[in-house]
PDB file of N, CA, C and O in Angstrom:
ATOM      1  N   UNK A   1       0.850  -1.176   0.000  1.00  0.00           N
ATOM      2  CA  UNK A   1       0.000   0.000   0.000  1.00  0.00           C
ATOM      3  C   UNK A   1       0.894   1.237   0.000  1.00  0.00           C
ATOM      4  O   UNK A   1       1.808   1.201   0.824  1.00  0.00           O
ATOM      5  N   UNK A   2       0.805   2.334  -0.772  1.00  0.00           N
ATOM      6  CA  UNK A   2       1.692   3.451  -0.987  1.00  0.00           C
ATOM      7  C   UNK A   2       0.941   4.319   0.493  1.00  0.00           C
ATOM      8  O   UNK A   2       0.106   4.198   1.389  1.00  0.00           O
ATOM      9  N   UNK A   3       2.016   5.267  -0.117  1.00  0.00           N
ATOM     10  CA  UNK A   3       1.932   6.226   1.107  1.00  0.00           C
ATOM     11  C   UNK A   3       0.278   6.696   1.065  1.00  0.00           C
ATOM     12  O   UNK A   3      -0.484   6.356   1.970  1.00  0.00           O
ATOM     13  N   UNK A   4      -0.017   7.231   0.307  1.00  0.00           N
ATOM     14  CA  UNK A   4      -1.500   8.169   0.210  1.00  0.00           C
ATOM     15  C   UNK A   4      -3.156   7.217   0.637  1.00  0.00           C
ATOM     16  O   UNK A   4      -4.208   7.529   1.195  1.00  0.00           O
ATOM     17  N   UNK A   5      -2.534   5.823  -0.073  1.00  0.00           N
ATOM     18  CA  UNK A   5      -3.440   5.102   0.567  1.00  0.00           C
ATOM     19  C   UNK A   5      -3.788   5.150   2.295  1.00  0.00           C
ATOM     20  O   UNK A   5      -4.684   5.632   2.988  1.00  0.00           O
ATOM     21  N   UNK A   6      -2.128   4.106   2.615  1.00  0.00           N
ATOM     22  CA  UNK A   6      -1.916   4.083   4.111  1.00  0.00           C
ATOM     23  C   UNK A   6      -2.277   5.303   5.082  1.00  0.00           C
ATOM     24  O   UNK A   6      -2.173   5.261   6.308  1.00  0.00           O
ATOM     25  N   UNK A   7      -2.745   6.462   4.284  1.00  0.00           N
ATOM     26  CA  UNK A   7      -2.576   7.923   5.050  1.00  0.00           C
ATOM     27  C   UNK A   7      -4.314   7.814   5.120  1.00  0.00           C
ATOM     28  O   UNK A   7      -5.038   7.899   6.113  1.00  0.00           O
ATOM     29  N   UNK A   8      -4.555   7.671   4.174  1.00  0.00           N
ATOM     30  CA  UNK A   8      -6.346   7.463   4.174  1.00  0.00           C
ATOM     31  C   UNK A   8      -7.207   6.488   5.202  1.00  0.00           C
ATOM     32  O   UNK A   8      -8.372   6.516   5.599  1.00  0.00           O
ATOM     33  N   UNK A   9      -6.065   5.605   5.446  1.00  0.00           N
ATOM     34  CA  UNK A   9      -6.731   4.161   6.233  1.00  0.00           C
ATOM     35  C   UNK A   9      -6.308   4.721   7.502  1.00  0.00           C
ATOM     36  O   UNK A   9      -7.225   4.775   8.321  1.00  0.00           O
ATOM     37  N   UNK A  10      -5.258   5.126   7.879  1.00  0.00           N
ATOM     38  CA  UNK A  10      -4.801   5.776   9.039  1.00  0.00           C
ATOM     39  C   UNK A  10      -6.161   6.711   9.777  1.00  0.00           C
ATOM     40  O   UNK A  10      -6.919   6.537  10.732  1.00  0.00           O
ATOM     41  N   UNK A  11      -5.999   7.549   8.946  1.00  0.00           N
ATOM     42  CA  UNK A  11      -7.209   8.730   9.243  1.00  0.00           C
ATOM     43  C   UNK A  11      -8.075   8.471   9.587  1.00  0.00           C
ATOM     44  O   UNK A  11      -8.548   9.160  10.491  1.00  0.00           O
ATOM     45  N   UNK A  12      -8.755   7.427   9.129  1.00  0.00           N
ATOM     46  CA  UNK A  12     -10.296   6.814   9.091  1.00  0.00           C
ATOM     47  C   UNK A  12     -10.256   5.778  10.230  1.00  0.00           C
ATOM     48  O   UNK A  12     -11.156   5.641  11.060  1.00  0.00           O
ATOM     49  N   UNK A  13      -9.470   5.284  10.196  1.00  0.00           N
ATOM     50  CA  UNK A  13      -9.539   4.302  11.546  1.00  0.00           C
ATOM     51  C   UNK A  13      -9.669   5.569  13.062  1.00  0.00           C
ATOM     52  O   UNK A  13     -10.527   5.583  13.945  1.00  0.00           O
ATOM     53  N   UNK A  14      -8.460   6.512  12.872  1.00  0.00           N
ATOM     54  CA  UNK A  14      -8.303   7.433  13.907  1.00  0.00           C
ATOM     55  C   UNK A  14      -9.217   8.598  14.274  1.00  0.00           C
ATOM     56  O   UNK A  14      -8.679   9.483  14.940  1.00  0.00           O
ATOM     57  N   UNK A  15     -10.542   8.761  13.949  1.00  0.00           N
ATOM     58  CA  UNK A  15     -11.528   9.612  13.723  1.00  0.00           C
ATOM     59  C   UNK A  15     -12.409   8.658  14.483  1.00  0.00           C
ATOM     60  O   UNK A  15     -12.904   7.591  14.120  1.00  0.00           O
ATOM     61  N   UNK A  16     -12.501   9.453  15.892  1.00  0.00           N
ATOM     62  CA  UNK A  16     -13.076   9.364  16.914  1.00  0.00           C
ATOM     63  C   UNK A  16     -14.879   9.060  16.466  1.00  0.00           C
ATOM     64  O   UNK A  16     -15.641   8.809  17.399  1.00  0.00           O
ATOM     65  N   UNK A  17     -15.435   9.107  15.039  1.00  0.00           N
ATOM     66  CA  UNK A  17     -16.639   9.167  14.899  1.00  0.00           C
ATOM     67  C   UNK A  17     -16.700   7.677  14.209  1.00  0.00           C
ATOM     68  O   UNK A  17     -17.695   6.970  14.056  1.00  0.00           O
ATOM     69  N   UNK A  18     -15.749   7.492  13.950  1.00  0.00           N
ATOM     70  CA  UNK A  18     -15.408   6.499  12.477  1.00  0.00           C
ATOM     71  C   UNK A  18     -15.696   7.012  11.195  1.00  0.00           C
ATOM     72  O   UNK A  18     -16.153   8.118  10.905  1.00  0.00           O
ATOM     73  N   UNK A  19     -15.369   6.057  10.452  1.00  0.00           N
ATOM     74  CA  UNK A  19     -15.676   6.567   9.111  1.00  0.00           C
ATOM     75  C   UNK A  19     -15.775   5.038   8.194  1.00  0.00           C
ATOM     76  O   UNK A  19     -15.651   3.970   8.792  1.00  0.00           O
ATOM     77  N   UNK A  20     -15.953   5.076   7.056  1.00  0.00           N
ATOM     78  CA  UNK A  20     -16.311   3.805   5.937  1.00  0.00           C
ATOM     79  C   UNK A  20     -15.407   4.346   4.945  1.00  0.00           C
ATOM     80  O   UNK A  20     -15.613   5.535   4.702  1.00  0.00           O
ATOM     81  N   UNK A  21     -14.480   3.810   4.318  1.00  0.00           N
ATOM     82  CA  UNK A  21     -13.916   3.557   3.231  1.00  0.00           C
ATOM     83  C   UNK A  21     -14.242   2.492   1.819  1.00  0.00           C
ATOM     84  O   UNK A  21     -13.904   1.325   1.618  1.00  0.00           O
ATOM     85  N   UNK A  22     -14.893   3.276   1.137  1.00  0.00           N
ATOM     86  CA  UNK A  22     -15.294   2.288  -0.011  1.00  0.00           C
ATOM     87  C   UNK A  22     -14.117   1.966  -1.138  1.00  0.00           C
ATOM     88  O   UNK A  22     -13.354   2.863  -1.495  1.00  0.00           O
ATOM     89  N   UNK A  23     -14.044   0.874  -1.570  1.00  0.00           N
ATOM     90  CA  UNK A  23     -12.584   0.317  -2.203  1.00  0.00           C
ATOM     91  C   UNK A  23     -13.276  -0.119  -3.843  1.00  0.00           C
ATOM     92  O   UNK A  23     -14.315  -0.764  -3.980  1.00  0.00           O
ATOM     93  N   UNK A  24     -12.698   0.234  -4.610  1.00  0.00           N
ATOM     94  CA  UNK A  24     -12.721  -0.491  -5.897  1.00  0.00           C
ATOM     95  C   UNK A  24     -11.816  -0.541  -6.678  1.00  0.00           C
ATOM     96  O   UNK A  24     -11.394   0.450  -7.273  1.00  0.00           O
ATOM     97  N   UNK A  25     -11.340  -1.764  -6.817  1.00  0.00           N
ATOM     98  CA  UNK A  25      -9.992  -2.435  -7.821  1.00  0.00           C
ATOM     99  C   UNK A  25      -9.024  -2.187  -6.732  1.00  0.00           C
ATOM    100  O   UNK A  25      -7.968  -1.754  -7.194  1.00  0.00           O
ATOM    101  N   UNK A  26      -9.017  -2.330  -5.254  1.00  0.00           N
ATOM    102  CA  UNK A  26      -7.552  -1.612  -4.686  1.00  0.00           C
ATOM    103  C   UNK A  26      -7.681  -0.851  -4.122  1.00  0.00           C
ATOM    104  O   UNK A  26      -7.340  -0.907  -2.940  1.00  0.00           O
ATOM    105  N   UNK A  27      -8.318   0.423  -4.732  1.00  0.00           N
ATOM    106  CA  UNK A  27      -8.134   1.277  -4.536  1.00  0.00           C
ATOM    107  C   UNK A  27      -9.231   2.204  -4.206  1.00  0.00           C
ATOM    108  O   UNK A  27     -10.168   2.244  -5.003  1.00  0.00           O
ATOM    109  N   UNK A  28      -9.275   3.120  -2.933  1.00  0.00           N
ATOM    110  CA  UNK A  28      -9.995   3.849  -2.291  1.00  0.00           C
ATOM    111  C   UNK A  28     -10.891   5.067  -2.794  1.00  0.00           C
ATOM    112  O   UNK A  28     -10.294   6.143  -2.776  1.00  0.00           O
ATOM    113  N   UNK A  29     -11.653   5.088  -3.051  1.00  0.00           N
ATOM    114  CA  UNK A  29     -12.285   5.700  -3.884  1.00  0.00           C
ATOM    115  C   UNK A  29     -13.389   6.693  -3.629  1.00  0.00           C
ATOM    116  O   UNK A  29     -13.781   7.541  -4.430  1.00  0.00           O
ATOM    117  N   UNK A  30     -13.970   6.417  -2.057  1.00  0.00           N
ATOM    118  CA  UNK A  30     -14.723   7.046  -1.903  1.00  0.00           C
ATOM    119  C   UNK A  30     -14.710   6.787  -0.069  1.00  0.00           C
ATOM    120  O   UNK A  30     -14.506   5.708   0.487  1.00  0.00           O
ATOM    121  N   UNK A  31     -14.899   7.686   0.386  1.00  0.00           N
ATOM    122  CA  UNK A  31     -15.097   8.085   1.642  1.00  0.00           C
ATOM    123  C   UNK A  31     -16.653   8.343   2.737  1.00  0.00           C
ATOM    124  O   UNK A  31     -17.153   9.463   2.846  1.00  0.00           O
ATOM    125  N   UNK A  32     -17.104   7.370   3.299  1.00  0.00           N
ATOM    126  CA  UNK A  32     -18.200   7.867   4.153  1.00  0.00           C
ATOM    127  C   UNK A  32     -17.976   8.188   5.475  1.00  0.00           C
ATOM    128  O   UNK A  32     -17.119   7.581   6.119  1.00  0.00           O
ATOM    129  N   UNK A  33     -18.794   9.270   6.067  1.00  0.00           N
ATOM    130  CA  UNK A  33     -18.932   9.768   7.652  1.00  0.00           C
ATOM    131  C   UNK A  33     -19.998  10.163   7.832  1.00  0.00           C
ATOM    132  O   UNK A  33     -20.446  11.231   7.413  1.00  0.00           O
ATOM    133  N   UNK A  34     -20.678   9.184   8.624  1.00  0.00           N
ATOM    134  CA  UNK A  34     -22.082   9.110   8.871  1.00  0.00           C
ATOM    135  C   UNK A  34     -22.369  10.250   9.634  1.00  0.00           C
ATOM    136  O   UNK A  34     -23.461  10.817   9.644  1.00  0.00           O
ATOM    137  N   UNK A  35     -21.100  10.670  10.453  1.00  0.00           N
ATOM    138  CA  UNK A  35     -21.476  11.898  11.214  1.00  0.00           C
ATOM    139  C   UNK A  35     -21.611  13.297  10.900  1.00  0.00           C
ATOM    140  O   UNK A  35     -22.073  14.288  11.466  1.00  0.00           O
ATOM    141  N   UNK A  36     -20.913  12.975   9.541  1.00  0.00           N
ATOM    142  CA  UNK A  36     -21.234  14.804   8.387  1.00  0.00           C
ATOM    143  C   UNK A  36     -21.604  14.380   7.837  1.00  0.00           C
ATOM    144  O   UNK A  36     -22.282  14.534   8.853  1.00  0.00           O
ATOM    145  N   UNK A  37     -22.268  13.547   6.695  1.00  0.00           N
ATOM    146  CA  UNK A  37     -23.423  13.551   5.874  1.00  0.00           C
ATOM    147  C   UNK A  37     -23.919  12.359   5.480  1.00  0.00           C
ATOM    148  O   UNK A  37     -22.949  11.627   5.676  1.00  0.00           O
ATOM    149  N   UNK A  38     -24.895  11.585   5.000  1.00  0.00           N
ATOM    150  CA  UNK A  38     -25.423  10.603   4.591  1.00  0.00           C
ATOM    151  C   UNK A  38     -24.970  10.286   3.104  1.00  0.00           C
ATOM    152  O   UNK A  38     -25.322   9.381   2.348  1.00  0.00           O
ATOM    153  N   UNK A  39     -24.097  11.303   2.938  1.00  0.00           N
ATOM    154  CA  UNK A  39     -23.648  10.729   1.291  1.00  0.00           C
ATOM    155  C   UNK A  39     -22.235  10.673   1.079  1.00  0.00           C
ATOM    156  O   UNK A  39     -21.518  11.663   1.222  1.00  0.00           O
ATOM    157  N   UNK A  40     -21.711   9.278   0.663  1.00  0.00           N
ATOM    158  CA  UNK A  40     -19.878   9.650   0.922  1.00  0.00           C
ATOM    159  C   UNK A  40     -19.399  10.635  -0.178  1.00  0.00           C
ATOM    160  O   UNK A  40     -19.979  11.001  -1.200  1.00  0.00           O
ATOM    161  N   UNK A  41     -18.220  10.949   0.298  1.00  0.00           N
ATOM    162  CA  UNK A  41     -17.286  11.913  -0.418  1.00  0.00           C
ATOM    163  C   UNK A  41     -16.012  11.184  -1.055  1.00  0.00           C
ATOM    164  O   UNK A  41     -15.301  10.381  -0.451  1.00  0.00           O
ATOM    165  N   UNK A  42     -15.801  11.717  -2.750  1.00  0.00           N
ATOM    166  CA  UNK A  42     -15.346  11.499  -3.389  1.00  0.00           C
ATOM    167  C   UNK A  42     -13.913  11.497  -1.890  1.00  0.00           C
ATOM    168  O   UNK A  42     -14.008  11.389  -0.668  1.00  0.00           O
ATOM    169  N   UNK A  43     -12.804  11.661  -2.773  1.00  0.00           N
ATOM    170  CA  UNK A  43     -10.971  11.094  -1.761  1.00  0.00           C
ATOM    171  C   UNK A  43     -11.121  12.733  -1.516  1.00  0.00           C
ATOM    172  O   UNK A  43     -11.222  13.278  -0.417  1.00  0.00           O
ATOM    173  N   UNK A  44     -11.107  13.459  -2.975  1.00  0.00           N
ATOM    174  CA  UNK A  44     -10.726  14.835  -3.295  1.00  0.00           C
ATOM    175  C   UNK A  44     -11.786  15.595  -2.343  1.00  0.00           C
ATOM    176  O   UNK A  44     -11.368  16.500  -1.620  1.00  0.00           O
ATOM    177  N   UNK A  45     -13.122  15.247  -2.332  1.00  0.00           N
ATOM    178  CA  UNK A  45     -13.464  16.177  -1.723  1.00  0.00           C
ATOM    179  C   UNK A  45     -13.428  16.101  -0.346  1.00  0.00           C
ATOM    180  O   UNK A  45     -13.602  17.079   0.381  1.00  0.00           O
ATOM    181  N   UNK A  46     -13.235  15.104  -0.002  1.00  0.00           N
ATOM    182  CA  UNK A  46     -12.996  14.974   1.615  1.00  0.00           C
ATOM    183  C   UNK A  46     -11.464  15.542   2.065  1.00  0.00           C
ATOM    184  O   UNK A  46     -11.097  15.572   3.240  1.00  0.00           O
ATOM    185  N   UNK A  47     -10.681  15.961   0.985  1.00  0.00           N
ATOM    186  CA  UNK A  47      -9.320  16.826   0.951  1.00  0.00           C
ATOM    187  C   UNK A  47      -9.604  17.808   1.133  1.00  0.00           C
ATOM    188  O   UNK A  47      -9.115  18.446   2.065  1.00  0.00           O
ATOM    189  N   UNK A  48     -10.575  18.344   0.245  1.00  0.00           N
ATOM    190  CA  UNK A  48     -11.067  19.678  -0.137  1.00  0.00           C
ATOM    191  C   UNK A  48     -11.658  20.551   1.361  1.00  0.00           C
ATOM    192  O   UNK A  48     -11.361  21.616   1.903  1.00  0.00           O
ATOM    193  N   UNK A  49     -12.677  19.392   1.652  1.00  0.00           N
ATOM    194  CA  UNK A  49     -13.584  19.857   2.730  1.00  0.00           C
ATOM    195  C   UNK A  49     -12.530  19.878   4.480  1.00  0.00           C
ATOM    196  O   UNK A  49     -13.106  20.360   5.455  1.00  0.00           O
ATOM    197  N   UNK A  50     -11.336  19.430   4.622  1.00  0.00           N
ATOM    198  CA  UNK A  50     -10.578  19.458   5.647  1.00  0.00           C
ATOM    199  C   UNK A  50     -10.799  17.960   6.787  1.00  0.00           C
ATOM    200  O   UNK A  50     -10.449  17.883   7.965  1.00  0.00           O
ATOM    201  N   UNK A  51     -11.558  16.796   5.855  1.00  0.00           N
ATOM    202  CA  UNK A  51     -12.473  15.368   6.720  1.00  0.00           C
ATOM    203  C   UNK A  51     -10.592  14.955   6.946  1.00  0.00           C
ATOM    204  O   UNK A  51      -9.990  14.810   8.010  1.00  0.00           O
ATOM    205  N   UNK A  52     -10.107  14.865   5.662  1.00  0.00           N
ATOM    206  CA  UNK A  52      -8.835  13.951   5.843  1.00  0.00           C
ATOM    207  C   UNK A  52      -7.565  14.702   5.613  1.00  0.00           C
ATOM    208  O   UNK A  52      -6.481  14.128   5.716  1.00  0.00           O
TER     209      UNK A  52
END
């Protein structure tokens, strides 16, 4: 697992609310947090928005 992955799985495990990581082919693709919204976030926008 490269760095950017391992940094994503890190995060998400360590977020006191949890979070869901959705995977396709490998690779991480989409981001849920039930505790900010009912709809997951693309990688980018959960960059964007300050989640990860």
């Amino acid at each position: 697992m490269d760095y950017a992955k391992a940094t994503i799985v890190d995060t998400i495990r360590s977020r006191p609310r949890g979070g869901t990581i959705v995977w396709e082919g490998g690779e991480p693709v989409r981001l849920f947090f039930p505790d900010i919204s009912p709809h997951p976030f693309t990688i980018r926008q959960a960059v964007e928005a300050g989640h990860i």
